[in-house]
N, C-alpha and C positions, 0 to 999 in steps of 0.2 A: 591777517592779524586781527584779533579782538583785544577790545578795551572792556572792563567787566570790572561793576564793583560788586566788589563782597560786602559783606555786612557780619561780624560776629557778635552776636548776644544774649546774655543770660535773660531771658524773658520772665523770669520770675514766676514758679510755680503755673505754669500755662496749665497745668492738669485744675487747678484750681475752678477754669471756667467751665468743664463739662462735667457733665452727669454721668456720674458712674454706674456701670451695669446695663445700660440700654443695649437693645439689639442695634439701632443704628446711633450715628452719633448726636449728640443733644448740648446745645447751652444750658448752663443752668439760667434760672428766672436771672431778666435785668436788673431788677432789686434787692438778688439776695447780695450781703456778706459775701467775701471770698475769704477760706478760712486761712490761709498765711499773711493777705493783706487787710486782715479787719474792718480797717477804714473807709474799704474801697470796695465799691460793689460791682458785680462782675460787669455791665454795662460800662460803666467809667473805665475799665480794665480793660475790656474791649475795645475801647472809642480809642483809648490813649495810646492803647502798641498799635492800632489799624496806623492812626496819626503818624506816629515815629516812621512808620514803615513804608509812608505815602512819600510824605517829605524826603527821605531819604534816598528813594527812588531806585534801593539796589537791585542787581541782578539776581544774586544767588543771596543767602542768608544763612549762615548755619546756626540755629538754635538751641541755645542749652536751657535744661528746666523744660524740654518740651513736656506734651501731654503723654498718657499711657500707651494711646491707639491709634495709630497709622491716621485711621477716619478724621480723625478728631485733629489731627493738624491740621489736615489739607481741606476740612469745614472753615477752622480760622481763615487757611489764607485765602479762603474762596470770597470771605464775608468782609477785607478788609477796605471792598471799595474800589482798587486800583489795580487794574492787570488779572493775564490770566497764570495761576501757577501751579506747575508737578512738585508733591513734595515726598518725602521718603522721610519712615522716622525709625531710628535703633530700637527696638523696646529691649528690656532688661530687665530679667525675672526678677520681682518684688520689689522694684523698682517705678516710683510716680512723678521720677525726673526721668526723663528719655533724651537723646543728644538727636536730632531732625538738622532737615536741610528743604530750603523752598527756592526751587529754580523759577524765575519771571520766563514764560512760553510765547508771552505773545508780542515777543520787539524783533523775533525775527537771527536773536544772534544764538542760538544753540540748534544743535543737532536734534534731530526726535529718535530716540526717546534721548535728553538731555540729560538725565544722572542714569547710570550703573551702581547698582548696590550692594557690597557683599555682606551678608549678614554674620556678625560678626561674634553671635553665639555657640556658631559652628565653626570657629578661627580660636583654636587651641591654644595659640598665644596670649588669647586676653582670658586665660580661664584661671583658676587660683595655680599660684605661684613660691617657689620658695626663693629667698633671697637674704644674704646677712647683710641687714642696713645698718648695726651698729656695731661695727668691727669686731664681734667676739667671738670670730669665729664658729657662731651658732646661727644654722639659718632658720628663720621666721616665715609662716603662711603666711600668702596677703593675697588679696583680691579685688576686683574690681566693682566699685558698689554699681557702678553706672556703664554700661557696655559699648564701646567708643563706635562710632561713626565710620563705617569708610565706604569711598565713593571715585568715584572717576566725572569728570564734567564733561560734557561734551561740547564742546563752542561751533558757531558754524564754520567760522573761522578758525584758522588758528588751530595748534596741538591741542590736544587733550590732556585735562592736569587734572592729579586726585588729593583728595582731603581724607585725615585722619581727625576727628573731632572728639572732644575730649572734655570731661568735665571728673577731676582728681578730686579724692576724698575732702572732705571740708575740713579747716582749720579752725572755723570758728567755735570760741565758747560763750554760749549768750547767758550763762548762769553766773553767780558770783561761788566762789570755793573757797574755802583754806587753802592759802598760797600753796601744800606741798601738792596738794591733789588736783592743784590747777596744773601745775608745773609737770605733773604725771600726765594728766589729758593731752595737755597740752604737745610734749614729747611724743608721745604714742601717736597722736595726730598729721606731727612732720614727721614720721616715721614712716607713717603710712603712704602719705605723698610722695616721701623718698625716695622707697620701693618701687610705687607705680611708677613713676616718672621713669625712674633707674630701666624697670622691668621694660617698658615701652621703648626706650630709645634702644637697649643692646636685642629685644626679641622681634620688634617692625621697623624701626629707624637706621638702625645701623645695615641689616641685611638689605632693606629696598633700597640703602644708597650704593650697597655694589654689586647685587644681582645685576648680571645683565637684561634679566629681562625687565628688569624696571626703573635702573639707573637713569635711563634717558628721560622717564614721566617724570614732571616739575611736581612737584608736591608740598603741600600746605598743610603744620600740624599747627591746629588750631582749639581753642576752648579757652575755659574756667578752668587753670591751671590749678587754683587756688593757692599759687603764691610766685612771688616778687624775683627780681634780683639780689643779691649780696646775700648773709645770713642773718639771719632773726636769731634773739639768745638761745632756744631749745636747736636751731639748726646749726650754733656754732658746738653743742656737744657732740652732734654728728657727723659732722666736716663734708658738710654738704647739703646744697641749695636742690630744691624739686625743679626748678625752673632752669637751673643750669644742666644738672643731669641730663634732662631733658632736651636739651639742644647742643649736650657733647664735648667728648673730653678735647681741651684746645692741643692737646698731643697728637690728636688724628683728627685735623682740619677737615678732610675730606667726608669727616661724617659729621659732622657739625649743621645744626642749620641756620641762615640768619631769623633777625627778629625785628620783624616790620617796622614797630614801633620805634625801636632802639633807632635805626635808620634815620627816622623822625625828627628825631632831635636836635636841637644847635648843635654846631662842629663843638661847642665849648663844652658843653653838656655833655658828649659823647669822649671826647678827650676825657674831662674829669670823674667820669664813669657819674654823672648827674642827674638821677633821675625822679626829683624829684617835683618837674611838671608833668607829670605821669599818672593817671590814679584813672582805673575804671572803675571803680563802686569806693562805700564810704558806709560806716555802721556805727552805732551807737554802742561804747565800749561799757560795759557793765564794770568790769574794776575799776576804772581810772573815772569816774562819776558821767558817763555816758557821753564824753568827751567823744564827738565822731573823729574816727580815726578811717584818714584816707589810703586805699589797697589799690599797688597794679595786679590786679591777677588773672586777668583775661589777655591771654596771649596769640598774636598769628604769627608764627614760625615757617621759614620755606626754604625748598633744598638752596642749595648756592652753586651747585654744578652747570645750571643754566647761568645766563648774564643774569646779573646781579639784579636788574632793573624790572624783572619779570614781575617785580610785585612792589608799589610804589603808591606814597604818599599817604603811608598810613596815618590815620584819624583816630582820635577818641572824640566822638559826639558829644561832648556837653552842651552846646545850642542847637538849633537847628538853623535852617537856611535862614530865616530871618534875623537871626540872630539871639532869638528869645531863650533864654536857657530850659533846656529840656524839664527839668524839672519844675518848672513855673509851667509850662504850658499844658506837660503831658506830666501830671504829678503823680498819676495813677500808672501809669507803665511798669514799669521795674527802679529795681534797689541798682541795678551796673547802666552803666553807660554801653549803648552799642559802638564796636568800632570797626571802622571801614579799611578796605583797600582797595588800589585798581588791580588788579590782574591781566597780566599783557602777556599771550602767548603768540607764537609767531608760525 
């Protein structure tokens, strides 16, 4: 049996630190500017996710917002100080967010080579798609801006479990509008999530939960959902939530998968459907006078055909071990909270 934490997290634009177009990979200078975090220069950017990542001391990681090029992750994890680690990154044509994963090699608890990769630009399923997301019997193209993750882990111990990683088109509007053309963005936006969500669960979720050939693999669909529980106003004109699609209609339990975090919860909180100790990122809302408004939308989802228990004690990081709050110590890291789980195969 192994005991294994996961770690999932949007790392905030990680293409931001290297230099683009080199033949091998490069940081950019310690003192420049990072152009999505302004304030922060790539050095402090560096120091602060190494930091997270020390303290945290996970196993595996999967990264959303990774960099462009394969090199250019597995430079980061080389430089962050602690441990030796294999990483693997999706690239995704025109694409400067990549979805990665950084296995820890030297504790001893995985197989060599520790991740299998399939590349999932050759996986016909994640390629543009038609689907009617808002009942008018008209189906709509959609596609996937960012090309999802998939992997199998290899433990030394213990089964072998694979990950589906993911990071759904973004909801946010950081501009201010005329209420109707917000309202328009806005719609098109959960439309979009709708689809993918919708398109992912019925074309890889549902078939690998009763394939026999892969029914028995425990698996973990994981990311930057980019959105919540219950429905938001543009999601109740569409009768339907990204995040539930996503983890399956409660008419066919059997395809369903649970959600970590939900798990988490007080029995009171989960009874009352309460989830409102719950938030990995927070933003500063442009209409309502930049009032931050706190988001769950980093989700880890996992089959339930195995004991229930397989994936346990799930975490939103807001402090770190010492209890310092992550943003006081590591201010420069990223905009979401990393969130952890064990993972126990047997």
């Amino acid at each position: 049996m192994s005991n294994l934490k996961l770690v999932l997290w949007n790392m905030e634009w990680l293409n931001d630190l290297f230099v683009a177009d080199t033949q091998a990979p490069q940081f950019r200078p310690d003192n420049e500017k990072t152009k999505n975090s302004p304030n922060s220069t790539v050095k402090q950017r560096r120091d602060d996710l190494s930091g997270v990542l020390r303290e945290l001391m996970p196993d595996i990681v999967i990264i959303v917002e990774g960099p462009s090029r394969p090199e250019e992750l597995q430079l980061f994890f080389d430089s962050i100080g602690q441990g030796a680690w294999a990483t693997r990154l999706q690239v995704s044509s025109n694409s400067s967010q990549n979805i990665g994963v950084a296995v820890r090699t030297d504790t001893g608890k995985f197989k060599q080579p520790p991740v299998q990769q399939w590349d999932t630009k050759a996986d016909s399923r994640f390629d543009p798609f038609l689907i009617d997301t808002d009942n008018d019997e008209i189906k709509e193209q959609h596609h996937f801006e960012r090309r999802p993750l998939y992997i199998e882990i290899r433990p030394a111990q213990g089964a072998p479990f694979r990950v589906l990683g993911l990071h759904l088109k973004s909801k946010g509007i950081f501009s201010a509008y005329e209420w109707s053309k917000w309202w328009a963005i806005a719609d098109a936006n959960r439309k979009k999530i709708l689809a993918q969500a919708t398109h992912i669960h019925d074309a890889f979720i549902r078939p690998y939960l009763t394939d026999a050939q892969t029914k028995q693999i425990p698996l973990i669909v994981c990311g930057d959902i980019n959105d919540g529980p219950g429905l938001d106003a543009s999601e109740k004109r569409l009768f339907g939530s990204g995040i539930e699609r996503l983890m399956g209609n409660i008419w066919q339990p059997g395809h369903c998968l649970g959600n970590a975090l939900f798990d988490a919860l007080k029995p009171k909180d989960q009874e009352e459907l309460d989830f409102s100790s719950i938030h990995t990122t927070s933003y500063r809302d442009p209409i309502f006078n930049n009032v931050y408004q706190r988001e769950w939308i980093d989700q880890i989802l996992y089959s339930n055909r195995h004991p229930t228990s397989w994936v346990q004690n799930a975490k939103v990081n807001e402090n770190m071990p010492d209890k310092t709050p992550i943003w006081k110590k590591y201010k420069h890291a990223s905009d979401h909270y990393p969130v952890s789980v064990e993972v126990v195969t047997a």
